[in-house]
GUKOLBA-673021 format. One line per 10 residues: number of its first residue (from 1); their letters; for each residue x, y, z of C-alpha. Coordinates in steps of 0.02 Angstrom, whole numbers, plus 50000, padded with zeros to 5 digits. Last residue first. Layout:
NUM = a = X:Y:Z  ... $
end
This chain:
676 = xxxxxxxxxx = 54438:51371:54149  54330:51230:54109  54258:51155:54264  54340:50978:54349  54244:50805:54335  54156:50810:54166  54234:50671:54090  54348:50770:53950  54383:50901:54078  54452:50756:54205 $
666 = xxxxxxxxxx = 54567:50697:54055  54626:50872:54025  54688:50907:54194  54744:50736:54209  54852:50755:54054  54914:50921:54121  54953:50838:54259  55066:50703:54189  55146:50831:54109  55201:50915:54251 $
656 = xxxxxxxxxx = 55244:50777:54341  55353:50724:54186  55436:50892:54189  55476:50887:54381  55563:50714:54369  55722:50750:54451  55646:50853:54598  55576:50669:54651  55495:50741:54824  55467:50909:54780 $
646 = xxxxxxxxxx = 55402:50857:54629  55267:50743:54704  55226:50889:54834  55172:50975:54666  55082:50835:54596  54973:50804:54778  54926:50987:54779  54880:51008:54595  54773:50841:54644  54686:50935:54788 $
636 = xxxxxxxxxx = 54670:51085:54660  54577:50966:54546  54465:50920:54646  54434:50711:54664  54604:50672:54737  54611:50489:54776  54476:50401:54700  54474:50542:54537  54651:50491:54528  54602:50312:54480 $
626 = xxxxxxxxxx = 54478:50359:54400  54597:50475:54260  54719:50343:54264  54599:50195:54224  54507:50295:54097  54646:50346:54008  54708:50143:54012  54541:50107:53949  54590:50209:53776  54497:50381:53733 $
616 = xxxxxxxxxx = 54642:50497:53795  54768:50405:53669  54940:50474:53674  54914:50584:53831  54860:50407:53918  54998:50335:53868  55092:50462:53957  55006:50474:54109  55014:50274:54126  55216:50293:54127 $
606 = xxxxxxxxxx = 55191:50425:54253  55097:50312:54344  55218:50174:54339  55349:50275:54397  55247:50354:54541  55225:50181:54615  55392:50105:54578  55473:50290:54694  55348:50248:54812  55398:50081:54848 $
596 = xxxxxxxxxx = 55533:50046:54937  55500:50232:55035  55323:50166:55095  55225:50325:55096  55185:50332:54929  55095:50145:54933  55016:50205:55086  54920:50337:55009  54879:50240:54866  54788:50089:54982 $
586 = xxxxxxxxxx = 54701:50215:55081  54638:50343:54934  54583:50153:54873  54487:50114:55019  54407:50274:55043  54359:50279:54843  54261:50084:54867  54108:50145:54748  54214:50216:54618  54170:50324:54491 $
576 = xxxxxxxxxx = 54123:50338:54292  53973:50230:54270  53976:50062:54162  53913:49968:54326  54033:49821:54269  54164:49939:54248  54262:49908:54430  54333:49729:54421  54477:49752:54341  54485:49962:54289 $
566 = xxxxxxxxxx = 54635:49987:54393  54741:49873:54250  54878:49740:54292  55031:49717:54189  55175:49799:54257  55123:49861:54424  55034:49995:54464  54866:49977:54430  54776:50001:54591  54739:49802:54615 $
556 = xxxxxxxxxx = 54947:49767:54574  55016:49899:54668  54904:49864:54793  54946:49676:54807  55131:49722:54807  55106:49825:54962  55015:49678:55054  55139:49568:55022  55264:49675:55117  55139:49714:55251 $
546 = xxxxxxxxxx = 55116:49529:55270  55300:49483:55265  55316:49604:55385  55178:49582:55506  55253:49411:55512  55401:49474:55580  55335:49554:55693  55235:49431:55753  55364:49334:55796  55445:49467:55907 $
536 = xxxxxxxxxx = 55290:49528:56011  55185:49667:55977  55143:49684:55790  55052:49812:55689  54987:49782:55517  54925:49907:55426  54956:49861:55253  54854:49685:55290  54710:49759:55346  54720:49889:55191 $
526 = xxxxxxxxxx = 54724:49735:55078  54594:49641:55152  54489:49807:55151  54504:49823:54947  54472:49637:54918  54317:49618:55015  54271:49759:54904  54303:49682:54731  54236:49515:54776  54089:49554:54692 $
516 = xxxxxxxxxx = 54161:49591:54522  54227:49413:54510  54372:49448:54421  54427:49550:54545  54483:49394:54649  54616:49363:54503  54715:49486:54567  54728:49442:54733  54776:49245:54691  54922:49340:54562 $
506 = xxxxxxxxxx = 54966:49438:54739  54988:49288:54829  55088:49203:54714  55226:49324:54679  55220:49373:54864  55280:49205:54912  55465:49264:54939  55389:49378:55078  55387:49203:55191  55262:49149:55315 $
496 = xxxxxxxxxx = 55129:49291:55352  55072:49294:55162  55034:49110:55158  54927:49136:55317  54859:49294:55248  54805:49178:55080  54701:49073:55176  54596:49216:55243  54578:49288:55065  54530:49116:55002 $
486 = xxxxxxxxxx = 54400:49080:55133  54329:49221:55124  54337:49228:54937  54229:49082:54885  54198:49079:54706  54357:49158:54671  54461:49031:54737  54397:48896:54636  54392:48982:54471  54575:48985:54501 $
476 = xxxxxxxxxx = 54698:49093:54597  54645:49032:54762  54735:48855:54659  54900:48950:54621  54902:49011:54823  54878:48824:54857  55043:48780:54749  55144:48922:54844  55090:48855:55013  55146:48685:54938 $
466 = xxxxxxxxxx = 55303:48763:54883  55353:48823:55043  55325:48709:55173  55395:48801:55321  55285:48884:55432  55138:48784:55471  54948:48775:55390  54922:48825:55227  54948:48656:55148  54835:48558:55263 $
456 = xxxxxxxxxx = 54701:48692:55228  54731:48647:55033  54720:48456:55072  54545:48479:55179  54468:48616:55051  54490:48503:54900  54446:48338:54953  54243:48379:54923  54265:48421:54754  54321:48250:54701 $
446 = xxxxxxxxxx = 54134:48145:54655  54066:48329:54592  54236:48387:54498  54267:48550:54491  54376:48550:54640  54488:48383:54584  54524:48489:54415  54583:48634:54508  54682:48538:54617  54748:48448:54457 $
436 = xxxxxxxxxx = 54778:48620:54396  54874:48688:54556  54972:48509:54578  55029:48541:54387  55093:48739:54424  55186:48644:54572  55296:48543:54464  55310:48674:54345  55357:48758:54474  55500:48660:54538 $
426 = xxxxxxxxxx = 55559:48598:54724  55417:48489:54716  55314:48497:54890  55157:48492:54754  55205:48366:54657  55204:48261:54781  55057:48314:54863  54961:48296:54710  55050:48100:54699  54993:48065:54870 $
416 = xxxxxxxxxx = 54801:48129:54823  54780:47958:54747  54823:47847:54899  54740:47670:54889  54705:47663:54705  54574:47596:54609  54591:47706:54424  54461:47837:54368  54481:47954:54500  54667:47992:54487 $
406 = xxxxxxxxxx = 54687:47914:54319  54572:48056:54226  54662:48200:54337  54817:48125:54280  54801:48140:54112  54702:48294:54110  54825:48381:54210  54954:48324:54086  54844:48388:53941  54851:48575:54034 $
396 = xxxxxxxxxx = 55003:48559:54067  55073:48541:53897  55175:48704:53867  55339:48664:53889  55368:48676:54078  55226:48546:54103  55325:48422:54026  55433:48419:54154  55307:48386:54286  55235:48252:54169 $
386 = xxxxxxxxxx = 55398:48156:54182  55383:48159:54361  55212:48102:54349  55244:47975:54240  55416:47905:54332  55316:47906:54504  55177:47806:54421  55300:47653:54330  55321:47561:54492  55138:47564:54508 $
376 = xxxxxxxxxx = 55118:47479:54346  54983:47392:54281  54850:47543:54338  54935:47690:54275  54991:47585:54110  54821:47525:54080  54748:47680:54123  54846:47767:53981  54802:47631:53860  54617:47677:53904 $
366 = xxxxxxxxxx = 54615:47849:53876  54712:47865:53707  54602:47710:53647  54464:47817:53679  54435:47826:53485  54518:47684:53373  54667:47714:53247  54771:47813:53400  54835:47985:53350  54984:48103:53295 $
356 = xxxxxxxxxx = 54962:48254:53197  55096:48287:53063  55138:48453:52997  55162:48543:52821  55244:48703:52796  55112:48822:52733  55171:48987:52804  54997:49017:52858  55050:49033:53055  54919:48894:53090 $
346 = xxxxxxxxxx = 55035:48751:53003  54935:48648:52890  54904:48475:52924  54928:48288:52900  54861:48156:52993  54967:48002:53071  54928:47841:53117  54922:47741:53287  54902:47541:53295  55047:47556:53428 $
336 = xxxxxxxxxx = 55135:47413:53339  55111:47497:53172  55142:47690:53241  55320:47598:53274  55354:47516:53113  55315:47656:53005  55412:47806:53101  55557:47681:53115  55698:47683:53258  55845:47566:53228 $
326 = xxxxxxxxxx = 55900:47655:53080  56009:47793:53171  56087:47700:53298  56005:47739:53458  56131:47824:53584  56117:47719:53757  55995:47779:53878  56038:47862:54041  56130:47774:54184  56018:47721:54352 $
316 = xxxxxxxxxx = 55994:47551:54287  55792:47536:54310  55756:47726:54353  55864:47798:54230  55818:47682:54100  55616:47732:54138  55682:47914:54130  55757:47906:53963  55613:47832:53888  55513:47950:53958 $
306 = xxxxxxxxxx = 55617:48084:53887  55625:47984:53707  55441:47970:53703  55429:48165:53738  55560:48189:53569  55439:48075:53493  55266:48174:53535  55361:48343:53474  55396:48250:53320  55219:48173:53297 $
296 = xxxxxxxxxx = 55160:48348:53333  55010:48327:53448  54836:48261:53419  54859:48129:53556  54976:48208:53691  54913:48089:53846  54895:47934:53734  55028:47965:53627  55156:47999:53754  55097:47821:53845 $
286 = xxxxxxxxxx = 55111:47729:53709  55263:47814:53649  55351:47759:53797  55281:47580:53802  55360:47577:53619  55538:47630:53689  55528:47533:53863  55541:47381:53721  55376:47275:53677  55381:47085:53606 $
276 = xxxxxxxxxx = 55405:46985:53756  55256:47080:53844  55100:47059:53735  55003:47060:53875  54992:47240:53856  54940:47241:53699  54798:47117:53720  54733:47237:53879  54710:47377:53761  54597:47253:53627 $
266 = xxxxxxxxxx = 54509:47212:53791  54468:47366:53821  54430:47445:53644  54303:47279:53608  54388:47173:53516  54303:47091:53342  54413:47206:53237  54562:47132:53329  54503:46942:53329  54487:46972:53130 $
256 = xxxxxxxxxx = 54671:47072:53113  54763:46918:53214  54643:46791:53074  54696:46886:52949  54901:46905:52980  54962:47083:52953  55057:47150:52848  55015:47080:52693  54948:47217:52610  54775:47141:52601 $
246 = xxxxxxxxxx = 54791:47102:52768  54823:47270:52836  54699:47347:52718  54555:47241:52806  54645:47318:52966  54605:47482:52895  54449:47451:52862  54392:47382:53029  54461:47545:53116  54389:47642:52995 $
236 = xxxxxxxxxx = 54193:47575:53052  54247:47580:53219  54296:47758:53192  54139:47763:53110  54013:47699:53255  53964:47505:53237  53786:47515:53319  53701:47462:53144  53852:47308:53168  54013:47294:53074 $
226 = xxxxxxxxxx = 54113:47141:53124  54027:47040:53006  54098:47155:52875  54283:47102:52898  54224:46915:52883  54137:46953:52725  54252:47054:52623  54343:47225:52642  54470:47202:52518  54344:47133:52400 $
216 = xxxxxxxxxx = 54234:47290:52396  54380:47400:52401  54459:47340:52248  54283:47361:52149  54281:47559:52209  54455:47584:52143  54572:47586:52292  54671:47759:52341  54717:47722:52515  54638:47834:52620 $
206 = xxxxxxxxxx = 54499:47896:52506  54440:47734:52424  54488:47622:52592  54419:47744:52707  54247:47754:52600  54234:47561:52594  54227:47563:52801  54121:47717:52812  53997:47611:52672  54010:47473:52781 $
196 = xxxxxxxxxx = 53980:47566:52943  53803:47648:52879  53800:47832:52946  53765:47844:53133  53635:47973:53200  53694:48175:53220  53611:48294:53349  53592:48459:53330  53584:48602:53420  53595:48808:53406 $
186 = xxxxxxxxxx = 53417:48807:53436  53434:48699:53586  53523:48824:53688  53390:48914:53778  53362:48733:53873  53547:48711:53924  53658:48607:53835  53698:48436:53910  53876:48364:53883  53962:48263:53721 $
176 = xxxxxxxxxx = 54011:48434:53646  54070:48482:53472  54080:48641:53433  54036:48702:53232  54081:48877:53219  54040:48977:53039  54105:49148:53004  54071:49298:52889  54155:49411:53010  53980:49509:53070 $
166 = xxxxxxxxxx = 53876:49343:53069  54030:49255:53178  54021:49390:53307  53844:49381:53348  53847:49204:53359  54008:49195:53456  53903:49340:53561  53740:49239:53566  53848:49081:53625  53936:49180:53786 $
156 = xxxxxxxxxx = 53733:49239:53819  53671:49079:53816  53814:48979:53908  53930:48877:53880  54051:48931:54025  53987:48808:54139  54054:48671:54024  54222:48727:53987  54325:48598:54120  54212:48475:54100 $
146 = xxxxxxxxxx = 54326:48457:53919  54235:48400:53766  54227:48557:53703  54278:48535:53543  54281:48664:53432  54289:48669:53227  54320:48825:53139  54242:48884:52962  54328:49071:52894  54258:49221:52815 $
136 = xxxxxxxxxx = 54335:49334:52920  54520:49278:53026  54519:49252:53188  54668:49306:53313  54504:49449:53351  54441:49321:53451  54258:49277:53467  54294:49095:53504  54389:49148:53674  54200:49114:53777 $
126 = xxxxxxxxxx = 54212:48940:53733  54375:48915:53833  54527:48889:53783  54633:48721:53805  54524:48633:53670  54626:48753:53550  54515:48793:53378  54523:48673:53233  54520:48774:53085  54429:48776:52892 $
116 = xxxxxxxxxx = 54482:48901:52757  54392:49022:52658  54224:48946:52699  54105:48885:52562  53936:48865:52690  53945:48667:52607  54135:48654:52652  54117:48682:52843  53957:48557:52861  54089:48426:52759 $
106 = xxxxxxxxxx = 54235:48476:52894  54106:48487:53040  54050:48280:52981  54250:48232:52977  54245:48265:53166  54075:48245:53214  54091:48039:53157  53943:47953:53257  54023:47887:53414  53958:48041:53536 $
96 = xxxxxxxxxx = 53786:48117:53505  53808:48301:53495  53836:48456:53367  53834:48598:53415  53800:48729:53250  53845:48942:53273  53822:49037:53105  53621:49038:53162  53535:49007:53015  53690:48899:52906 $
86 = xxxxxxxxxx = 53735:48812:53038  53538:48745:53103  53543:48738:52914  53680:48618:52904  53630:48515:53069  53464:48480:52991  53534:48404:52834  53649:48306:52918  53513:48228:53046  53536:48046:52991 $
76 = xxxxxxxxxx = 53707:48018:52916  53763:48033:52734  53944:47954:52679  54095:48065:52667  54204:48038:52526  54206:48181:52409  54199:48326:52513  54243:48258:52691  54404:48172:52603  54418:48339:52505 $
66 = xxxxxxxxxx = 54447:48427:52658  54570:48306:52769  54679:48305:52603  54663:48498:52592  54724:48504:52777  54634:48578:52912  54716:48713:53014  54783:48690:53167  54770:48727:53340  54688:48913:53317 $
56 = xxxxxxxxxx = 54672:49005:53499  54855:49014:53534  54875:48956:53710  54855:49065:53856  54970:49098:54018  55006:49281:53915  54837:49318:53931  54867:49344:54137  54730:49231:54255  54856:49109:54317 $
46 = xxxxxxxxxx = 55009:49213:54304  55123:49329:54279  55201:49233:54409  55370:49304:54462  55465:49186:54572  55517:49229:54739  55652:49089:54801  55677:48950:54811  55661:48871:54613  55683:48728:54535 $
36 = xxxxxxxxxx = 55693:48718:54331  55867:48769:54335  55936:48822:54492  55892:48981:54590  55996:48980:54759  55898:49084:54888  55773:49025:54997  55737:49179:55123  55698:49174:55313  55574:49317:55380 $
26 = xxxxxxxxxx = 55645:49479:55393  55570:49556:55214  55618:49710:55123  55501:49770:54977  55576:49764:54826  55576:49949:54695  55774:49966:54684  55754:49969:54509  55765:50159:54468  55642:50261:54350 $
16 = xxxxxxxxxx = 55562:50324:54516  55725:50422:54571  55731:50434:54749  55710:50589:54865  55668:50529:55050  55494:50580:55103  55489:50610:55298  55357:50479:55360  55203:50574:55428  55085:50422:55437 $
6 = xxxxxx = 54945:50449:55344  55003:50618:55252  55090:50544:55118  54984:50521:54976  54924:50726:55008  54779:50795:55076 $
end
């Protein structure tokens, strides 16, 4: 048999190293890229792909955060449990929200004398701990605080960071507010409230350099009545640093009193009354702050400034005027937004320093962003707009979060309407933000049952292309790979509309083999789809964007295509073979027979030949050699396929032939083909 025997096409000669690889397509095409929109196809590489993920280290803790937690923290019930629950099982989670985790990991860290302390990405998952990016010997701090993570604590993911953190000399404190499961409890412990007064005192000594006898009488009587037992430490700093405030005189005592005696909602609602004394500038960084909290205060600014911008634009439709260069203090601004800044390390270890932004009290973040959501409707469209742009530079994930917190959180009368909007945006990022909040909405118990309805609604018809392109990013998702029925049939309806969503598609395809057992269901879609035959006129041209699609989505599951590997989804048995070989033989066969993409096809495995020569032990060896195996399991069928393969691309006879050697001798280093 050879790959081109299905249908009896004559091969046409065509050099595989050439670009003109694109499958054809009659249905209507956008064209007409502009920047930051997009018509046309658009190359996702993608939901699932590495490249999608943040750096796994955030920061790295400062030597001013470290000797704060060495020399001024103040003793909490269940300390001494939590550090040899650490110092046993090199993995400590910590729970029991409101009683100072943060600066408690630091002080854990230091006692097991780490090289250097991190704060891992809350964007990656618990299962990314165990990351070669980390370096031996070190402490790092995780907080999963995000719903998000939560199924993905599990036992066996926290063995393996435990595992891997006794073999690199390591220590992981994560913080979570959630329930762990039952077989988790012996990495857990759970921290009680240290006295408030002596937090409050601390902050003073350590933050501001008072004597111990200056800080008693800066934080006198009527700032210590508003420190309860319950009083958690931020509260506790809060108080403090208002105390500080006064002593300083910046602030006026009885303003600071009624303040520290606020709880954090009505303190947020005080602000905003406060109308006659805010510019669009400070509501701006409000709002920046409170979805980017932890962020570079200068990235944070330069966000500020787009918001700012946009709120101009939207009231007087001209942008805002130049600031003069004095107008706009770093001081006076973080003072009116009672926010503060932490310095830092840069992760790269060049040791430049940094600046995190944050709010003085915790959750204020969260509540000053509903505030503005829920004060102003006229202000929504210019948030979420603004989000969509900040999407593009890397902060999806906490504009998702954002919204996704507003959208269910917040009385409003048409929450989905802003999805949708974002969704039928004539931008990606626009669209990659619908797909998380989507995703978000799905995992959600009170939300999850909106999910199927809106991306059905989006499916359906023949025109709305971005929305269609926005549910193909959500099939692509956790969501889509727990139910792929639903998400492979959903996806043929985006593949019958328009080839230019092939991008999309075939990342939803891909990540489908995650899930092992979808791996099957996958291979017959696909040949389905490659055989399509139509009757009528419409059809046809569906059958071609489908067939086109379909073609990619090969490339792309058999290992073709930049990027992808054969093994996904196939090594979970550990056993050389595989199960699905008629489907695959299928899939390859018509992938050489299709003339647009043959010549891609064979380039791509002759580039996976030769990296396989290089190293014959690597998984991409493996992939080639099994992938072969599927199609021509002798070696004199293969010798067969290779030589018709030359006769075809006479330029690239030497390559062939070296590519079969290297199968010769990979299928003699498995066992599959006799010495001779």
């Amino acid at each position: 048999m050879t790959a081109t025997s299905e249908t009896g096409e004559t091969a046409r000669s065509q050099d595989p190293g050439s670009p003109g690889g694109s499958t054809s397509n009659t249905a209507e095409h956008n064209s007409g890229v502009q920047s930051e929109n997009f018509n046309g196809d658009y190359n996702i590489f993608n939901w699932y792909a590495e490249s999608k993920q943040p750096p796994l280290k955030d920061r790295q803790v400062s030597e001013t955060e470290i000797a704060r937690a060495r020399d001024h923290f103040v003793p909490c019930p269940g300390f001494e449990e939590a550090q040899a629950t650490l110092e046993r099982s090199r993995v400590l989670f910590l729970r029991n929200t409101g009683t100072g985790r943060s600066l408690a990991s630091v002080r854990l860290l230091t006692k097991c004398a780490v090289a250097s302390i991190s704060c891992l990405s809350e964007r990656r998952s618990f299962d990314s701990l165990a990351d070669s990016d980390l370096e031996p010997g070190g402490g790092y701090i995780w907080q999963g605080l995000d719903r998000e993570w939560h199924e993905q604590i599990t036992p066996a993911s926290v063995d393996r960071v435990a595992t891997w953190a006794l073999k690199q000399h390591s220590f992981v404190v994560v913080i979570v507010d959630h329930r762990v499961e039952v077989d988790l409890r012996k990495y857990t412990e759970r921290l009680g409230k240290p006295d408030p007064v002596q937090v409050a005192l601390s902050v003073l000594r350590s933050q501001h350099g008072l004597a111990a006898d200056t800080a008693e009488k800066v934080l006198d009587a009527e700032f210590r009545e508003q420190l309860t037992s319950t009083s958690a430490p931020n509260d506790a700093e809060f108080v403090a640093i208002r105390a500080w405030e006064v002593h300083r005189g910046d602030r006026d005592k009885e303003q600071a009193i009624a303040d520290a005696s606020s709880d954090l909602r009505t303190s947020v609602a005080r602000w905003f009354l406060e109308v006659d004394k805010r510019s669009p500038i400070e509501y701006a960084m409000l709002v920046a702050i409170a979805v980017f909290e932890g962020r570079e205060y200068d990235d944070v600014v330069q966000l500020a400034e787009d918001l700012e911008n946009m709120i101009y634009k939207r009231d007087s439709g001209k942008d805002v005027e130049s600031r003069k260069i004095f107008e706009f203090s770093k001081t006076v601004i973080l003072f009116r937004l009672n926010a503060a800044v932490t310095p830092h390390e840069d992760t790269d270890g060049s040791g430049f320093p940094r600046e995190a932004v944050h709010f003085h009290r915790s959750d204020w973040a969260r509540e000053a962003f509903r505030r503005a959501w829920s004060e102003y409707d006229l202000f929504r469209p210019v948030l979420v707009d603004w989000m969509a742009q900040q999407a593009k530079l890397g902060f999806q994930w906490y504009c998702a979060k954002a919204l996704h917190d507003v959208l269910v959180n917040v009385p409003h009368s048409e929450p989905l309407a802003h999805i949708g909007a974002l969704a039928a945006k004539q931008s990606r990022h626009a669209n990659e933000l619908a797909a998380e909040l989507v995703g978000r909405l799905a995992r959600d118990d009170r939300t999850k049952h909106v999910v199927e309805p809106t991306l059905l609604e989006w499916c359906d018809g023949d025109r709305d292309f971005h929305r269609k392109w926005t549910a193909a990013s959500v099939y692509a998702t956790e969501y889509g790979r727990r139910q792929p029925d639903t998400a492979l049939r959903e996806l043929e309806k985006i593949a019958r509309t328009n080839a230019n969503l092939n991008s999309a598609v075939n990342a939803a395809i891909i990540s489908l083999l995650d899930e092992p057992a979808n791996r099957t269901k996958v291979l017959r879609t696909l040949v389905q789809w490659t055989g399509v035959r139509a009757i009528d006129t419409d059809s046809m041209e569906q059958g071609a964007n489908l067939r086109a699609i379909g073609l990619d989505c090969a490339q792309a599951v058999l290992g073709l295509m930049h990027g992808t590997s054969y093994l996904r989804s196939i090594r979970a048995g550990g056993s050389f073979g595989d199960p699905n070989t008629r489907l695959v033989a299928k899939l390859f066969g018509r992938l050489f027979q299709d003339q647009n993409k043959r010549a891609e096809s064979l380039h791509a495995l002759l580039e996976l030949s030769a990296r396989s020569a290089a190293d014959p032990t690597s998984d991409e060896a493996v992939g080639f050699a099994q992938l072969l195996f599927a199609v021509v399991p002798e070696l004199e069928r293969a010798r067969a396929l290779f030589q018709h393969w030359k006769k075809v691309f006479p330029g690239n006879t030497q390559r062939i032939n070296r590519a079969f050697v290297t199968l010769k001798n990979l299928y003699r280093r498995f066992g599959l083909a006799p010495e001779q």
